[in-house]
FIKOLZA-1660 file (N, C-alpha, C; in steps of 0.1 Angstrom, whole numbers, plus 5000, padded with zeros to 4 digits):
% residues 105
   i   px   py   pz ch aa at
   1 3587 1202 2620  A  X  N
   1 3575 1211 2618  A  X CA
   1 3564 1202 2611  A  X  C
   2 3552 1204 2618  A  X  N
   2 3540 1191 2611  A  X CA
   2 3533 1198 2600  A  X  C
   3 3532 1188 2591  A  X  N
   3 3522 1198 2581  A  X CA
   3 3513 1201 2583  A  X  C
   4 3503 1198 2592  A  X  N
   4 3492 1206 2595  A  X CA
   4 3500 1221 2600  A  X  C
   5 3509 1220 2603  A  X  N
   5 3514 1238 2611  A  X CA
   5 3519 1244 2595  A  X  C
   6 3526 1237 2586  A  X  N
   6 3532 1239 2573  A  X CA
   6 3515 1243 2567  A  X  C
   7 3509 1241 2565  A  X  N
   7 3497 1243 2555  A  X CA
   7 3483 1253 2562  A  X  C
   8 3487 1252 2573  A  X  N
   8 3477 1263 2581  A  X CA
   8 3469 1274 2577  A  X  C
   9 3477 1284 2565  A  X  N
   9 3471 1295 2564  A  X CA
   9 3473 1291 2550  A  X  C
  10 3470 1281 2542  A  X  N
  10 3470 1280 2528  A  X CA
  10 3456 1274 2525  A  X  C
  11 3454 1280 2512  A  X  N
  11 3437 1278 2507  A  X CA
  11 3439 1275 2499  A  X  C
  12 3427 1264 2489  A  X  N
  12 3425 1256 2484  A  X CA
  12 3415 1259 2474  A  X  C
  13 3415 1255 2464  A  X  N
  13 3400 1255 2454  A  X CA
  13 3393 1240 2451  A  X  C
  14 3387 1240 2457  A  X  N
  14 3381 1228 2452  A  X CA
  14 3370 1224 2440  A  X  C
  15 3372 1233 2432  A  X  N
  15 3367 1232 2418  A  X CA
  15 3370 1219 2411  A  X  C
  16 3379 1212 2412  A  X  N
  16 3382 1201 2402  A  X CA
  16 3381 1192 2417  A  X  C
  17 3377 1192 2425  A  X  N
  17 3376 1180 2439  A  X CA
  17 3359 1177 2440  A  X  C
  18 3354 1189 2440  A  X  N
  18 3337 1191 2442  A  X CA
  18 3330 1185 2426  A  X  C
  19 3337 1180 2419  A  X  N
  19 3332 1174 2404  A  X CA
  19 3327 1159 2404  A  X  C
  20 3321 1158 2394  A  X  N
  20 3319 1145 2390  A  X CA
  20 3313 1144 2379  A  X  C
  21 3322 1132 2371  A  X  N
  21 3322 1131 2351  A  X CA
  21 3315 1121 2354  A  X  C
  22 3303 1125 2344  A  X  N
  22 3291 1110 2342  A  X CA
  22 3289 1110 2328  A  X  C
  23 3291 1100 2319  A  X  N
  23 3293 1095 2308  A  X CA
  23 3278 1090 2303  A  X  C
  24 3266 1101 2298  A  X  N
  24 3254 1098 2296  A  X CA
  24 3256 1103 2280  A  X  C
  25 3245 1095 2273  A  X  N
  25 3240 1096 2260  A  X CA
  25 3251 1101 2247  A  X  C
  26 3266 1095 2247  A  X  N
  26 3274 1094 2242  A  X CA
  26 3280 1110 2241  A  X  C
  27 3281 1119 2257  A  X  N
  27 3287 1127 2257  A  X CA
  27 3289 1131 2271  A  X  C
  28 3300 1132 2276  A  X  N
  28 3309 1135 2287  A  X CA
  28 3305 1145 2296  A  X  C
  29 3297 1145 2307  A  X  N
  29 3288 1157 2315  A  X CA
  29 3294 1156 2328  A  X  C
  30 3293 1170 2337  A  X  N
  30 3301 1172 2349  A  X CA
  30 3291 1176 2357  A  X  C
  31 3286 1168 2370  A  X  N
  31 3279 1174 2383  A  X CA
  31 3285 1179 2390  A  X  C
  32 3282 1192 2393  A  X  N
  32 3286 1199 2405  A  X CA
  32 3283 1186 2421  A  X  C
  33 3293 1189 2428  A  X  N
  33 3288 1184 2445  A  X CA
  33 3288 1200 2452  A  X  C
  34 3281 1197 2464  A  X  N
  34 3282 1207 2474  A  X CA
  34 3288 1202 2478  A  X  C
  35 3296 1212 2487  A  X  N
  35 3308 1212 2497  A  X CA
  35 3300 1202 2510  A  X  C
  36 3290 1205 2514  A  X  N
  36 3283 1207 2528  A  X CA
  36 3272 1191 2529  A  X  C
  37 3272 1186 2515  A  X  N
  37 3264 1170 2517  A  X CA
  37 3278 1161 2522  A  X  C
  38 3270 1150 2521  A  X  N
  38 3280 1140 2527  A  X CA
  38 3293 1134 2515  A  X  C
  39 3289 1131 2505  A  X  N
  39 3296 1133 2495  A  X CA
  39 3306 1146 2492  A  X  C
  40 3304 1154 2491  A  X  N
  40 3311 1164 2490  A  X CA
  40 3324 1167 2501  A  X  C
  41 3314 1166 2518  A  X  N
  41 3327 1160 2523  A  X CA
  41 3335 1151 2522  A  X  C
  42 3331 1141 2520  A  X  N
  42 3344 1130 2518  A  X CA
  42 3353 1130 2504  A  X  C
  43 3345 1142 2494  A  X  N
  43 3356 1139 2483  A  X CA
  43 3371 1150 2490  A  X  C
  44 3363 1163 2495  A  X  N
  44 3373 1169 2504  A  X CA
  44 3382 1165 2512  A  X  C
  45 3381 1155 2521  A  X  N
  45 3389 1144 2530  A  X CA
  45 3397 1139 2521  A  X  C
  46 3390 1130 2508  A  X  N
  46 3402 1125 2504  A  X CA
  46 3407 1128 2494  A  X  C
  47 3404 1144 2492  A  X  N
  47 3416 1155 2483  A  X CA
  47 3430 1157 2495  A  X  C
  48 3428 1155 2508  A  X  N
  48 3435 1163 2515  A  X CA
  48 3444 1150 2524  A  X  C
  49 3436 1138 2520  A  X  N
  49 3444 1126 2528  A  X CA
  49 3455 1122 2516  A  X  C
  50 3464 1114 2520  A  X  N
  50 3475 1112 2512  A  X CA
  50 3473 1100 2502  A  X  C
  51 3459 1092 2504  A  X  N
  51 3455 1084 2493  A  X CA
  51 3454 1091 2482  A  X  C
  52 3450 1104 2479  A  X  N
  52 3449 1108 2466  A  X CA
  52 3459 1111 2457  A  X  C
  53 3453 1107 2445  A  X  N
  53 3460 1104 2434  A  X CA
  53 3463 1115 2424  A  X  C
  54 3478 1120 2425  A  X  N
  54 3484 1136 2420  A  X CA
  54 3493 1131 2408  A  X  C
  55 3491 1143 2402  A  X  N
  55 3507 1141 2389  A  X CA
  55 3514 1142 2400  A  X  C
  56 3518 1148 2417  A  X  N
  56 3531 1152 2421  A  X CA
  56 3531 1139 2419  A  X  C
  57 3525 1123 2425  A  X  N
  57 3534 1114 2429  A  X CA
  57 3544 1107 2420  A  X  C
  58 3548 1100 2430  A  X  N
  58 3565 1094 2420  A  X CA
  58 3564 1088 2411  A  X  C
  59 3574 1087 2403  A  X  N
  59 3573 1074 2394  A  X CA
  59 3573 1057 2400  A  X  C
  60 3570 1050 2396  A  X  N
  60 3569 1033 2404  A  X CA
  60 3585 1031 2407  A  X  C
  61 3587 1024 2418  A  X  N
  61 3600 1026 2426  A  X CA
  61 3606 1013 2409  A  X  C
  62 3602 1004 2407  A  X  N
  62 3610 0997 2394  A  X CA
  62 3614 1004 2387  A  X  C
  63 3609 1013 2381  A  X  N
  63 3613 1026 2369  A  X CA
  63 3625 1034 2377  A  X  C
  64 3623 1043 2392  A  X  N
  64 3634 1047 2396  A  X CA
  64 3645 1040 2396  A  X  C
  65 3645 1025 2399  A  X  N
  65 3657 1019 2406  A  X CA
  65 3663 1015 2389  A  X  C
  66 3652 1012 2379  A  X  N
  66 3662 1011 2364  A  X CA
  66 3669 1028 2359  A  X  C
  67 3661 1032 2364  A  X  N
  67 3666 1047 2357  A  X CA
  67 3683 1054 2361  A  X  C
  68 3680 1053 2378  A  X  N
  68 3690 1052 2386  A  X CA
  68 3703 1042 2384  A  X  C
  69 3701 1034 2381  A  X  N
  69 3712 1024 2374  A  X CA
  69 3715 1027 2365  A  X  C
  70 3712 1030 2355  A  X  N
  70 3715 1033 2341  A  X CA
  70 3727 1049 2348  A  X  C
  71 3723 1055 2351  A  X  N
  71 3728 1065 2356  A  X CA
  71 3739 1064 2367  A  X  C
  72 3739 1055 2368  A  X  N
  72 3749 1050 2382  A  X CA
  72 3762 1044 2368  A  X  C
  73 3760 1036 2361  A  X  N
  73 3768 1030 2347  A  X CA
  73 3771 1040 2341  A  X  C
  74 3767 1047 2335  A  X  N
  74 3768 1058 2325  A  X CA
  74 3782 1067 2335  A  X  C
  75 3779 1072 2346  A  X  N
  75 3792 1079 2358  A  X CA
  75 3800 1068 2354  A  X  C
  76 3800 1055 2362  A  X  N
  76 3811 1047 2363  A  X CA
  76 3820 1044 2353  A  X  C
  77 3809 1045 2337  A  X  N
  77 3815 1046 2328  A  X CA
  77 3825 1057 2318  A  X  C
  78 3820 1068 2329  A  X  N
  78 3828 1080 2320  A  X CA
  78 3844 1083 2338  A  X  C
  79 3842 1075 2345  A  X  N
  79 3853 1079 2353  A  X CA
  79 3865 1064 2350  A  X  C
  80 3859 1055 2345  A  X  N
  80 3872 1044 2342  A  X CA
  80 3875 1049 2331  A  X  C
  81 3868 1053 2323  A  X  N
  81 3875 1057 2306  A  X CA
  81 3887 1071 2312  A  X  C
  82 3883 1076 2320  A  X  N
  82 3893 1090 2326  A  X CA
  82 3903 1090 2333  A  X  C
  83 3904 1072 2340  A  X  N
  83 3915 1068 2347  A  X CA
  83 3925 1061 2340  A  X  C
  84 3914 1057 2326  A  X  N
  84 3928 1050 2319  A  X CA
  84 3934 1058 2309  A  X  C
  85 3925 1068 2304  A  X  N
  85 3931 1080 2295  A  X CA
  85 3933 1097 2304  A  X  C
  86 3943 1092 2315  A  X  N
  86 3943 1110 2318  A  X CA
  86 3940 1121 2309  A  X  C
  87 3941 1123 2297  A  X  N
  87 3936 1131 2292  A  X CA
  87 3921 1136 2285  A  X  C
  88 3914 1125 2290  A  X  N
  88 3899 1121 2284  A  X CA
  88 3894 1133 2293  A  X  C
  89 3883 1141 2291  A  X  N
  89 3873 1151 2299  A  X CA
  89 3862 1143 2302  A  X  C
  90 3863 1140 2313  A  X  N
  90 3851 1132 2320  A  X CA
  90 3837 1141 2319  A  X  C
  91 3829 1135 2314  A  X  N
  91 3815 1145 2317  A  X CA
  91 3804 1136 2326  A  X  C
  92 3803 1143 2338  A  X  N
  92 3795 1133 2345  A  X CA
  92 3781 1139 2349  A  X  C
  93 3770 1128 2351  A  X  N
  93 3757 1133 2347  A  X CA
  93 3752 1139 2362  A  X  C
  94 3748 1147 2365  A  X  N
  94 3741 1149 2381  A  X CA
  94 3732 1143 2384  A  X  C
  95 3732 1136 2396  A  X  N
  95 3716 1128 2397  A  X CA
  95 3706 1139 2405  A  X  C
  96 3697 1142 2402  A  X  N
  96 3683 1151 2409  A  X CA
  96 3670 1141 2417  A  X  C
  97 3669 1142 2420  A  X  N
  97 3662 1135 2430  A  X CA
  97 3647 1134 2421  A  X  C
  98 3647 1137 2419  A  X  N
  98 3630 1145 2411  A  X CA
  98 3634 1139 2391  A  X  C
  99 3647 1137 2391  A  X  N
  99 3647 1134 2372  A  X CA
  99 3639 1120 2374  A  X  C
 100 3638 1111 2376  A  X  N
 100 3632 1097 2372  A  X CA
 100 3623 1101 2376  A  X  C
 101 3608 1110 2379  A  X  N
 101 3601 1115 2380  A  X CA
 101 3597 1121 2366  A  X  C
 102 3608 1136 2364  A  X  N
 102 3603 1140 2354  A  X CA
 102 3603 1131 2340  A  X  C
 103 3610 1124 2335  A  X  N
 103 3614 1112 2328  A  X CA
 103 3600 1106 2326  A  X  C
 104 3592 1100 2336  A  X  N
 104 3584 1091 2339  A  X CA
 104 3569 1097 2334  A  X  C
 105 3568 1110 2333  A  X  N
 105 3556 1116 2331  A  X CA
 105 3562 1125 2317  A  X  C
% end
């Protein structure tokens, strides 16, 4: 299924897309854009192209792949301690696909 068919009938606010912070006379001011100038369209394009820059995106694939390791050691480490002590209670960590993500922010 393509995301244009996935997002079809979803709406958007462009309140924080249609902005722009201009740093005049040592205080922090916001211009409105229209939707309908040329500027306005293109900040819309590239709210909606995949260049744009979101909290969703990931953490830097180096931080996953240390985070993931450490987590990969930490298991390996609690299933040798459980093979050499049958009686040890292994506690092993879940990996989530999304934790070195939340971790990262």
């Amino acid at each position: 299924m393509s995301r244009t068919y996935r997002r079809r009938s979803e709406r958007h606010e462009y309140r924080w897309v249609l902005r722009d912070l201009v740093f005049a006379s040592d205080r922090l001011g916001e211009i409105r854009i229209d939707r309908n100038s040329s500027q306005g369209r293109r900040a819309i394009a590239r709210f909606h192209s995949d260049a744009e820059f979101t909290m969703r995106c990931a953490a830097p694939r180096w931080y996953r792949r240390v985070f993931d390791h450490r987590l990969r050691t930490l298991n390996d480490r609690e299933l040798r301690r459980w093979l050499c002590d049958p009686g040890y209670d292994p506690v092993q960590q879940v990996r989530h696909r999304h934790r070195a993500n939340w971790s990262w922010w």
